[in-house]
N, C-alpha and C positions, 0 to 999 in steps of 0.2 A: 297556277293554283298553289302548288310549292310554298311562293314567295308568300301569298295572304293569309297562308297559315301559321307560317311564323311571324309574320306581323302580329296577327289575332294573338296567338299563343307563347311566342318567344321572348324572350328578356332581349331588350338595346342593350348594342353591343360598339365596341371601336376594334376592328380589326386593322392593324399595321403589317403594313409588309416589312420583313427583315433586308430585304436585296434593296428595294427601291425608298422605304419611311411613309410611303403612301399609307394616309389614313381612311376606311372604308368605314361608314357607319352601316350595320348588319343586324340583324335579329337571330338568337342562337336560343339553342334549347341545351342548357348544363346539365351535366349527369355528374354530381359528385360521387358516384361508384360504389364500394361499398358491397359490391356481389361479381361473383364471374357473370359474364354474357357470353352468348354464343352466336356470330354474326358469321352466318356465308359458313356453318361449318366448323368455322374456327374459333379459338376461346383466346379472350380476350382478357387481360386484367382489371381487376377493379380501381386503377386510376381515373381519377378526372377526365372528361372527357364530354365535346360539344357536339351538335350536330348545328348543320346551318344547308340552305339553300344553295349551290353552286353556282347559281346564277349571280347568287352577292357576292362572289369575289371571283372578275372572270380571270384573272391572273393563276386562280387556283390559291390556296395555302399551303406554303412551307414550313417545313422546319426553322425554328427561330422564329414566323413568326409571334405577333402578340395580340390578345385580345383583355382590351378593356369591360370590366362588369362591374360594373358599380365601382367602388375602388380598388376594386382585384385587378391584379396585373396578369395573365396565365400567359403562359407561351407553348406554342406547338412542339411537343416532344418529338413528332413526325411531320410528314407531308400529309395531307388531308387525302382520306380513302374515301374512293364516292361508294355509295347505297343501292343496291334496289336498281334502280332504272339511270342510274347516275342523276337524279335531280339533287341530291342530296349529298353532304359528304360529312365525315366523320374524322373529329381530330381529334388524337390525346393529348392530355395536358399537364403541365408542372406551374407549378405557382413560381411567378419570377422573382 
């Protein structure tokens, strides 16, 4: 159910892995920031930052990798934190 909603709802995406160069095509939902959040408790900065479905990248997201938006290049400042029920995860981002 996850996955249809970011289809319906999320921008095409090209996630790369950094270890491996594998290319994942994904649907991501961008948050260009701009305000604190507060997720699980915790406060989070108002960096860039995606979310995406777990299930599109079963290797997981690392640090280093990259995702393609249009002609943006962003890279994972982290490793992807999952969400909720873990269906979901949650990466920050720097523009490469």
């Amino acid at each position: 159910m996850v996955d249809r909603l970011y289809r319906r709802l999320g921008t095409p995406a090209t996630h790369t892995s950094a270890a491996s160069g594998i290319e994942t095509a994904v649907h991501v939902i961008l948050d260009m920031g701009g305000g604190d959040a507060s997720i699980a408790g915790l406060m989070q900065g108002d960096s860039p930052s995606l979310k995406l479905p777990t299930a599109a990248v079963p290797g997981g997201v690392r640090k280093g990798d990259t995702f393609q938006i249009g002609a943006t290049t962003w890279r994972a400042r982290e490793a992807g934190q999952p969400l909720r029920d873990g269906a979901e995860l949650l990466v920050s981002l720097a523009k490469d």
